[in-house]
PyMOL commands that place a pseudoatom at each C-alpha (Angstrom):
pseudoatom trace, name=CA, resn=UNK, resi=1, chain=A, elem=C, hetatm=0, pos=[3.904, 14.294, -4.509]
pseudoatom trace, name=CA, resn=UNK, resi=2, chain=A, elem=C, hetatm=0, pos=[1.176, 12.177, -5.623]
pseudoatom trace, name=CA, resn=UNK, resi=3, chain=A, elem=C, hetatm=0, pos=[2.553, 11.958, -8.841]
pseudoatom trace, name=CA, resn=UNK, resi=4, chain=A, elem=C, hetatm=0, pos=[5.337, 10.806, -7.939]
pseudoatom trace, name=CA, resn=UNK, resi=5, chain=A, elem=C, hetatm=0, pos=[4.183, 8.093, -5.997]
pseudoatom trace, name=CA, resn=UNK, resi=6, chain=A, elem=C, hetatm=0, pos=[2.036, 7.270, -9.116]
pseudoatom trace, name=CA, resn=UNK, resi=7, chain=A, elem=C, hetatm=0, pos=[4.608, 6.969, -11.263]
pseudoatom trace, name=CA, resn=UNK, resi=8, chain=A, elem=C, hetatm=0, pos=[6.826, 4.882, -8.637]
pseudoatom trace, name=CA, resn=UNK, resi=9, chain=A, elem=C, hetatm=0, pos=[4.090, 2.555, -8.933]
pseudoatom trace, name=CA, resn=UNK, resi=10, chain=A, elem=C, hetatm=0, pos=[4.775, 2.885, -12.684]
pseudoatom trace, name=CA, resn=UNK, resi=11, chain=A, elem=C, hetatm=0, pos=[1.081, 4.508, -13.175]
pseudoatom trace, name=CA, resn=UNK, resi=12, chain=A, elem=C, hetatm=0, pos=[0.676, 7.591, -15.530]
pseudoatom trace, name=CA, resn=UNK, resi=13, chain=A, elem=C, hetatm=0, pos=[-1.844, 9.847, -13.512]
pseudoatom trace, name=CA, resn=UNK, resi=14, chain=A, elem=C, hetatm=0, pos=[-2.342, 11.897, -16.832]
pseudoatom trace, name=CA, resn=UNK, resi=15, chain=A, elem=C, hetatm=0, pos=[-2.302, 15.366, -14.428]
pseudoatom trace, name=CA, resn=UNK, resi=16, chain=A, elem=C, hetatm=0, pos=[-4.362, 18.431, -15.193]
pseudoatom trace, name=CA, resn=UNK, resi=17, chain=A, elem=C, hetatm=0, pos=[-3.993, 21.216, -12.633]
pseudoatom trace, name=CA, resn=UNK, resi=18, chain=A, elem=C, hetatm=0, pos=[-6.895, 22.757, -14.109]
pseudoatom trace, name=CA, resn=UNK, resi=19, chain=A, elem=C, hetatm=0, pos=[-9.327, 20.228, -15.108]
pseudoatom trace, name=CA, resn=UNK, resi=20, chain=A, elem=C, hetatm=0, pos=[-12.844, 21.682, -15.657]
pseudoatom trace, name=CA, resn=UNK, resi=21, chain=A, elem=C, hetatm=0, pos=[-16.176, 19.980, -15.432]
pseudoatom trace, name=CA, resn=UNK, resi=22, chain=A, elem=C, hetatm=0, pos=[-16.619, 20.577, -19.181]
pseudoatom trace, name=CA, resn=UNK, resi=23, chain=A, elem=C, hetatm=0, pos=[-13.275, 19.026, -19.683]
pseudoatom trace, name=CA, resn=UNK, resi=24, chain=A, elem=C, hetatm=0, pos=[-14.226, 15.414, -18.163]
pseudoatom trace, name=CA, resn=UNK, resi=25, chain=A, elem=C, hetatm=0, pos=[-13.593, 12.500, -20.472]
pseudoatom trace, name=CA, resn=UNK, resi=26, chain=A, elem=C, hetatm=0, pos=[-14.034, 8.986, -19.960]
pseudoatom trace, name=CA, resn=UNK, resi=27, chain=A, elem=C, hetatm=0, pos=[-11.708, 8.770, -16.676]
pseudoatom trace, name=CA, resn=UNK, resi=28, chain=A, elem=C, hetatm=0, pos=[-12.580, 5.867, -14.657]
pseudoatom trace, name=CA, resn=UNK, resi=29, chain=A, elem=C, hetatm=0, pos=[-10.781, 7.776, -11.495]
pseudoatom trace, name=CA, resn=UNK, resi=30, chain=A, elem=C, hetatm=0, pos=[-10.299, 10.829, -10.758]
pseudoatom trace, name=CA, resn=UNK, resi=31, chain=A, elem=C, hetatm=0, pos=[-7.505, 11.750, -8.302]
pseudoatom trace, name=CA, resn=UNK, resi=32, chain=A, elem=C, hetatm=0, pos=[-8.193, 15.490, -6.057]
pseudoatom trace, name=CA, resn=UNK, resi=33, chain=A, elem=C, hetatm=0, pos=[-5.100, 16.173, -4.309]
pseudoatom trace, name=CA, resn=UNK, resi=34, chain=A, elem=C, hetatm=0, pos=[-6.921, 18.957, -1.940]
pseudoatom trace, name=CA, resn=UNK, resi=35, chain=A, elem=C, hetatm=0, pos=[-4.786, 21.771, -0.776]
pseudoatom trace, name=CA, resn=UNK, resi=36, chain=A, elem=C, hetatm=0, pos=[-4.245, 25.384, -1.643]
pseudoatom trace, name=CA, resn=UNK, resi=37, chain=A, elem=C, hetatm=0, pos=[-1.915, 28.769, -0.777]
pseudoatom trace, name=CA, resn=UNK, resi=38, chain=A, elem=C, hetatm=0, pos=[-2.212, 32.165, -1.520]
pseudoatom trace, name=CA, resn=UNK, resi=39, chain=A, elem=C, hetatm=0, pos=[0.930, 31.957, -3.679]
pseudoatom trace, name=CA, resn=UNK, resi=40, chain=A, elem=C, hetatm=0, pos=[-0.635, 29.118, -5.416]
pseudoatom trace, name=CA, resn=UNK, resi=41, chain=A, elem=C, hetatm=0, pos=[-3.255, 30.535, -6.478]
pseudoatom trace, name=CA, resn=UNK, resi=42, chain=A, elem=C, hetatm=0, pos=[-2.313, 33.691, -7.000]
pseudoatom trace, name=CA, resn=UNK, resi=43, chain=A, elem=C, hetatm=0, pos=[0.382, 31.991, -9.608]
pseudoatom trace, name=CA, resn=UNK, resi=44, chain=A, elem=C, hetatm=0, pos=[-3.009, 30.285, -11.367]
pseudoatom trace, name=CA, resn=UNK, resi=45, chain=A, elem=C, hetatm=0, pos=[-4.659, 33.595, -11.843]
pseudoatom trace, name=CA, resn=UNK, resi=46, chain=A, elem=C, hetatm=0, pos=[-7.595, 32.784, -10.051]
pseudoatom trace, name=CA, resn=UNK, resi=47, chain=A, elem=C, hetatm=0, pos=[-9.328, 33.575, -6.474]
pseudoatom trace, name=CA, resn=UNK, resi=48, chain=A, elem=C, hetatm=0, pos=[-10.563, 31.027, -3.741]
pseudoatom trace, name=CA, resn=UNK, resi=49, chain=A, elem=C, hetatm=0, pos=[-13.671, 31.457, -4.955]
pseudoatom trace, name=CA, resn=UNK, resi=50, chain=A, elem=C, hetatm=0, pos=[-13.274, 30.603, -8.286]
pseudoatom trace, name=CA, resn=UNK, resi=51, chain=A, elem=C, hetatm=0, pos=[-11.222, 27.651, -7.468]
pseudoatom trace, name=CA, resn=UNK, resi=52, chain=A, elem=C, hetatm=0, pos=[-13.719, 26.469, -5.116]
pseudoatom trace, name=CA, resn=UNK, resi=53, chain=A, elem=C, hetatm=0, pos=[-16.514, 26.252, -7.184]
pseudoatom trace, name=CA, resn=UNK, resi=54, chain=A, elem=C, hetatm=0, pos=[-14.575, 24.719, -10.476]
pseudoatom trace, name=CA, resn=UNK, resi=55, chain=A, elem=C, hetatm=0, pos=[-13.361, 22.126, -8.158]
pseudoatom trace, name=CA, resn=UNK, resi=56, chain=A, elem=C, hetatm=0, pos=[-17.085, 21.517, -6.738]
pseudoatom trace, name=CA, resn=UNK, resi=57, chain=A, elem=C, hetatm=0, pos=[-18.297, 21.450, -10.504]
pseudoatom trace, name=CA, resn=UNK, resi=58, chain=A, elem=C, hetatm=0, pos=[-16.118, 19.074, -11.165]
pseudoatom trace, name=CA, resn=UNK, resi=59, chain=A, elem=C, hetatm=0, pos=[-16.402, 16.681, -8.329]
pseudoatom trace, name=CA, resn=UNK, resi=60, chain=A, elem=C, hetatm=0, pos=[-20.347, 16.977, -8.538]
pseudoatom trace, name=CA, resn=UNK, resi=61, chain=A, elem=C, hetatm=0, pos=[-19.915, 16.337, -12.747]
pseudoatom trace, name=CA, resn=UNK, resi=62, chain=A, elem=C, hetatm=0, pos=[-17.364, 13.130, -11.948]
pseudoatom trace, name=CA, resn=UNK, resi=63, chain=A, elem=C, hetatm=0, pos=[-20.162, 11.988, -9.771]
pseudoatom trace, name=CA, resn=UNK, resi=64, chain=A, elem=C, hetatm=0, pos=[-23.110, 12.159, -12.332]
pseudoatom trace, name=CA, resn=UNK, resi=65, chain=A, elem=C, hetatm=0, pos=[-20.842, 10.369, -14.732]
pseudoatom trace, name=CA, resn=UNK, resi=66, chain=A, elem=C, hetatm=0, pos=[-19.932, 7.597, -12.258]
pseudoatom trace, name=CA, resn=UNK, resi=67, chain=A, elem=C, hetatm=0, pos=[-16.542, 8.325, -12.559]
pseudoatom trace, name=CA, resn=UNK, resi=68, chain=A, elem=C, hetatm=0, pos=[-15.170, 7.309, -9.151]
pseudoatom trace, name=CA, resn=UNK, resi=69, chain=A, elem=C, hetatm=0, pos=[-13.478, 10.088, -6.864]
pseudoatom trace, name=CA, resn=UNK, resi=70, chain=A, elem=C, hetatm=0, pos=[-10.065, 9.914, -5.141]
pseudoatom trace, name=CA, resn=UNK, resi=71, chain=A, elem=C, hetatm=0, pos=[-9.668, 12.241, -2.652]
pseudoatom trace, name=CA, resn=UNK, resi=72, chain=A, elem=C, hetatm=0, pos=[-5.924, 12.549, -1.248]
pseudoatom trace, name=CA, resn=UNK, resi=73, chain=A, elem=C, hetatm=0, pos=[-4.159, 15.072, 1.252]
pseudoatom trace, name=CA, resn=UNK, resi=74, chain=A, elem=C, hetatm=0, pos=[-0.729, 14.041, 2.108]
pseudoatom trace, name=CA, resn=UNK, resi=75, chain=A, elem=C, hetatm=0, pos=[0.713, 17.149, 3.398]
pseudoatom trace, name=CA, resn=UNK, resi=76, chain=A, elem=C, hetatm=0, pos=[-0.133, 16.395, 7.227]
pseudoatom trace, name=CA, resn=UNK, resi=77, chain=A, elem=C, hetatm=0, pos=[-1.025, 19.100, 9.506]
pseudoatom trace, name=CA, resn=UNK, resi=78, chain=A, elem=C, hetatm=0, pos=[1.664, 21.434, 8.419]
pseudoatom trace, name=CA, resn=UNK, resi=79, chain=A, elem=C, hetatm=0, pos=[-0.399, 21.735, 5.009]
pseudoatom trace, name=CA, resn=UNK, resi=80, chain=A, elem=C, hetatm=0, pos=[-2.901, 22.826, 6.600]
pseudoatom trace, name=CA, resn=UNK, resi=81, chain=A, elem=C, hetatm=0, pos=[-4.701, 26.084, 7.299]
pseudoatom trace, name=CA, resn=UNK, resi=82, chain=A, elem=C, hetatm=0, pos=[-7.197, 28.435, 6.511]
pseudoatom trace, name=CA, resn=UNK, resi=83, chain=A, elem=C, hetatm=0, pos=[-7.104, 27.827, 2.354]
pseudoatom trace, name=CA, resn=UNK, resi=84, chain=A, elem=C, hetatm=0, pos=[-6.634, 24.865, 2.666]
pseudoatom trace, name=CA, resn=UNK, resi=85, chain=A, elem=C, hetatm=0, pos=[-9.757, 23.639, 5.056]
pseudoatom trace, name=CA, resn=UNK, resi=86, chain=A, elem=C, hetatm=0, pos=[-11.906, 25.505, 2.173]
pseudoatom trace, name=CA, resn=UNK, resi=87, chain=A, elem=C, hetatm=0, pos=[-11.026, 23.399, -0.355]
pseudoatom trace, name=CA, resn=UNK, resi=88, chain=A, elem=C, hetatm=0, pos=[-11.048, 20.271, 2.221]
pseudoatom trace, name=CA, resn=UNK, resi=89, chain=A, elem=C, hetatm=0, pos=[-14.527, 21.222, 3.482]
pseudoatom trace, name=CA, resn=UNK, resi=90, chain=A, elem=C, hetatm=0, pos=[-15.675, 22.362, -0.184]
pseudoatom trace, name=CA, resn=UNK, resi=91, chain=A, elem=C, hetatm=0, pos=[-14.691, 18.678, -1.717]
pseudoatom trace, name=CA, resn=UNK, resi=92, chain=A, elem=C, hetatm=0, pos=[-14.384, 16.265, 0.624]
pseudoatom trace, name=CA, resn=UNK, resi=93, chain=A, elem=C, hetatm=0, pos=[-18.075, 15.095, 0.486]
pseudoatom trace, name=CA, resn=UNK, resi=94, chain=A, elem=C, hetatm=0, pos=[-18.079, 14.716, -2.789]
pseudoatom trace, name=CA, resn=UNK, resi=95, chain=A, elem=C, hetatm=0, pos=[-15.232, 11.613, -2.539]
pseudoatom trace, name=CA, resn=UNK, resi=96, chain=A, elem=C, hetatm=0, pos=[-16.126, 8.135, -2.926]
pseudoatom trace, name=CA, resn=UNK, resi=97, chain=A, elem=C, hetatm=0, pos=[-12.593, 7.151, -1.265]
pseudoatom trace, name=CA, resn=UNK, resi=98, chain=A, elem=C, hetatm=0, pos=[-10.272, 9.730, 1.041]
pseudoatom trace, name=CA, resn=UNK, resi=99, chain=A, elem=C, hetatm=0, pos=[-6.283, 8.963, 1.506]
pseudoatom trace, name=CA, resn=UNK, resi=100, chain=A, elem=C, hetatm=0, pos=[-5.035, 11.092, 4.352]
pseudoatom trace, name=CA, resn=UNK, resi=101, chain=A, elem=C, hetatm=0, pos=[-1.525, 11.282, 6.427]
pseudoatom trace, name=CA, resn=UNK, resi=102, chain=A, elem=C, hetatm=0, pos=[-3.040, 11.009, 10.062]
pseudoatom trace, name=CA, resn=UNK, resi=103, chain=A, elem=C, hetatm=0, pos=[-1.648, 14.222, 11.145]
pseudoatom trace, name=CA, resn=UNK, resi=104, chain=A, elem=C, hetatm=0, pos=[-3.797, 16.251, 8.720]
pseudoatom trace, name=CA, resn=UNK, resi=105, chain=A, elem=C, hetatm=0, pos=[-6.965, 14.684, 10.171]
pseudoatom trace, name=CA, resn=UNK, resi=106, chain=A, elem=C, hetatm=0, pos=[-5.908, 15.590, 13.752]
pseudoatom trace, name=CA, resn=UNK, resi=107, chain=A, elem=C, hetatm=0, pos=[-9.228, 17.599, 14.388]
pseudoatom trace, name=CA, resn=UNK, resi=108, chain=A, elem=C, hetatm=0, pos=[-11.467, 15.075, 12.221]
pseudoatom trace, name=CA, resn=UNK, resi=109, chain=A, elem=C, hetatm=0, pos=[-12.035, 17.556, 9.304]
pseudoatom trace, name=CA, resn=UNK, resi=110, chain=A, elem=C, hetatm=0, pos=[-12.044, 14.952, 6.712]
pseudoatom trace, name=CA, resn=UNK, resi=111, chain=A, elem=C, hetatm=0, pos=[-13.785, 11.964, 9.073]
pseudoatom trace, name=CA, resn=UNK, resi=112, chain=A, elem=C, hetatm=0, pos=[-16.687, 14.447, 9.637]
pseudoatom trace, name=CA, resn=UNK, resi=113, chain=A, elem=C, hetatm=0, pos=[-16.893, 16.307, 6.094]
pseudoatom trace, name=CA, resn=UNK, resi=114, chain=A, elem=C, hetatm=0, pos=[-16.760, 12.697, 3.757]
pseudoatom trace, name=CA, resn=UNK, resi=115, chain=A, elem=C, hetatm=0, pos=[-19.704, 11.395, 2.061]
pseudoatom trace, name=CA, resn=UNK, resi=116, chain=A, elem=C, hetatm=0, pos=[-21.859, 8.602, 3.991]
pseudoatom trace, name=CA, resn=UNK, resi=117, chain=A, elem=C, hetatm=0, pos=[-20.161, 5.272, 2.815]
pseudoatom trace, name=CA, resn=UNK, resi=118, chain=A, elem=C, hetatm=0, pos=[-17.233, 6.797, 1.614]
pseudoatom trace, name=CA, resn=UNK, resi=119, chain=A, elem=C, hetatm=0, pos=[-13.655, 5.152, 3.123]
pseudoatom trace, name=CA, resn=UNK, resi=120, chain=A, elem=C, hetatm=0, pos=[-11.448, 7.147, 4.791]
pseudoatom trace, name=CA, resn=UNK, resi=121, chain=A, elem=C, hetatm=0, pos=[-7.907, 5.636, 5.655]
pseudoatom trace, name=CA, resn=UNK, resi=122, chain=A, elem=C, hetatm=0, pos=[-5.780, 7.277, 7.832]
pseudoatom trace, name=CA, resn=UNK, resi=123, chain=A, elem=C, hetatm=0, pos=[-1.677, 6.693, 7.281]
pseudoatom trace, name=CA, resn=UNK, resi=124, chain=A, elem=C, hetatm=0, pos=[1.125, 7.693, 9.199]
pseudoatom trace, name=CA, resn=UNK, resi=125, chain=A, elem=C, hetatm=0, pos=[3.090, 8.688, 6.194]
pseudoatom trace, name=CA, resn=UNK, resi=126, chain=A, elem=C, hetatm=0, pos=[2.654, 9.840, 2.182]
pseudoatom trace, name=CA, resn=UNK, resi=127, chain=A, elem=C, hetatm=0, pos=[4.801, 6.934, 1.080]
pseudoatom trace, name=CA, resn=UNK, resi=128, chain=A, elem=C, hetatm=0, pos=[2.732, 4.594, 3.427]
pseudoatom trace, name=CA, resn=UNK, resi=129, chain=A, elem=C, hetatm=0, pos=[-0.031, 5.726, 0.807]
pseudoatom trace, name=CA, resn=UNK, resi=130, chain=A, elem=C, hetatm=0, pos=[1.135, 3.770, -1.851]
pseudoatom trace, name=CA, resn=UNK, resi=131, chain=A, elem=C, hetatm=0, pos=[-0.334, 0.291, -1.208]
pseudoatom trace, name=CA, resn=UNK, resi=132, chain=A, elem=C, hetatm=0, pos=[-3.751, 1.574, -0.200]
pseudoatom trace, name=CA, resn=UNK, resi=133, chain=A, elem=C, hetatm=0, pos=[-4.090, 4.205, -3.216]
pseudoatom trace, name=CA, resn=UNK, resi=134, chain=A, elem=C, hetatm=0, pos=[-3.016, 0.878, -5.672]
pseudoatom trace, name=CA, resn=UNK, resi=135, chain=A, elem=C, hetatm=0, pos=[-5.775, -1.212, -4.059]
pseudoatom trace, name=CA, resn=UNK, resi=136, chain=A, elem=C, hetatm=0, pos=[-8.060, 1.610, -4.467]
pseudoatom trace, name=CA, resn=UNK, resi=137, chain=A, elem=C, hetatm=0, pos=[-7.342, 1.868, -8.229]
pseudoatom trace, name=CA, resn=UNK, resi=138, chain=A, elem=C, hetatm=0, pos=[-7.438, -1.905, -8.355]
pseudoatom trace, name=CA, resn=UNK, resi=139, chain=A, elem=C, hetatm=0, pos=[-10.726, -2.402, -6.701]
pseudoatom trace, name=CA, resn=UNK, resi=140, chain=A, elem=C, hetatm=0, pos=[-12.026, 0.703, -9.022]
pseudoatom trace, name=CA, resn=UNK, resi=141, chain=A, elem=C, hetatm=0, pos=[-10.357, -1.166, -12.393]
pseudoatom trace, name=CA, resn=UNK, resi=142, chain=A, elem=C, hetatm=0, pos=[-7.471, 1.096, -12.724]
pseudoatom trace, name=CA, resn=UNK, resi=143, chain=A, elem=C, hetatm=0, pos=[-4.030, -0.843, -13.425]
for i in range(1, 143): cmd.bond("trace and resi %d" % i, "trace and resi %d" % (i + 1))
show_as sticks, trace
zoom trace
C-alpha cells in the first residue's frame, strides 16, 4: 500500500522485501513498512525469528550509516496482532520518523516503543499519509 501511495506521488520507492544489512547502498531513506502473518512468512521461507533479527540488523546498520529511517504501519488495528507487535516492538526504536493510521496506535505501542526525538504522527487514514510521508522525504532530501 505504501507503494502505491509512493508512486501516486510519482516517487519510485525502489522496494526490496528482503533487504539485508549487507545489502545497504547509499539510500538516503529507508522506508520499514512493519507488519507480519504467519502466511507471510511462511511464503518467505523464513521464521519470526529470523525475520526479526534481519530487520533489527538492518535498521541498526541504516543507523550507523546515517541513512535516515521511515517507519510506517498503515494497516490500523485490524493489522494488528501478535506477529505483528514483534516486529513493531523489535523496530520501532530504531526509527528516526514513525507514520501510523491512529487506530493501530490505540494502546500506544508505537508512542511508547519510538526512539527519544523521533516524530510520531498519528493519521486517521493511509491516504491521509501522503502529505506527511512527502514532507518527511522532503525535509530528509528525498524528491
Amino acid at each position: 500500500m505504501v507503494k502505491v501511495l509512493m508512486k501516486g506521488m510519482a516517487v519510485d520507492p525502489g522496494y526490496d522485501s528482503g533487504l539485508s544489512a549487507q545489502a545497504l547502498g547509499t539510500q538516503k531513506v529507508i522506508i520499514v513498512v512493519v507488519g507480519a502473518s504467519a502466511k507471510g512468512l511462511g511464503a518467505a521461507g523464513v521464521t519470526l525469528d529470523q525475520e526479526r533479527l534481519r530487520a533489527k540488523l538492518l535498521l541498526q546498520e541504516a543507523r550507523k550509516r546515517g541513512i535516515r529511517v521511515l517507519l510506517m504501519h498503515i494497516g490500523g488495528a485490524r493489522r494488528r496482532g501478535e506477529l505483528s507487535d514483534t516486529f513493531i516492538e523489535a523496530t520501532t526504536g530504531l526509527a528516526d520518523r514513525v507514520i501510523v493510521v491512529a487506530s493501530g496506535n490505540l494502546d500506544g505501542i508505537f508512542t511508547r516503543g519510538r526512539s527519544p526525538g523521533a516524530k510520531l504522527t498519528e493519521v486517521e487514514t493511509p491516504r491521509a499519509a501522503v502529505p506527511v510521508l512527502g514532507a518527511t522525504l522532503e525535509d530528509w532530501g528525498v524528491k
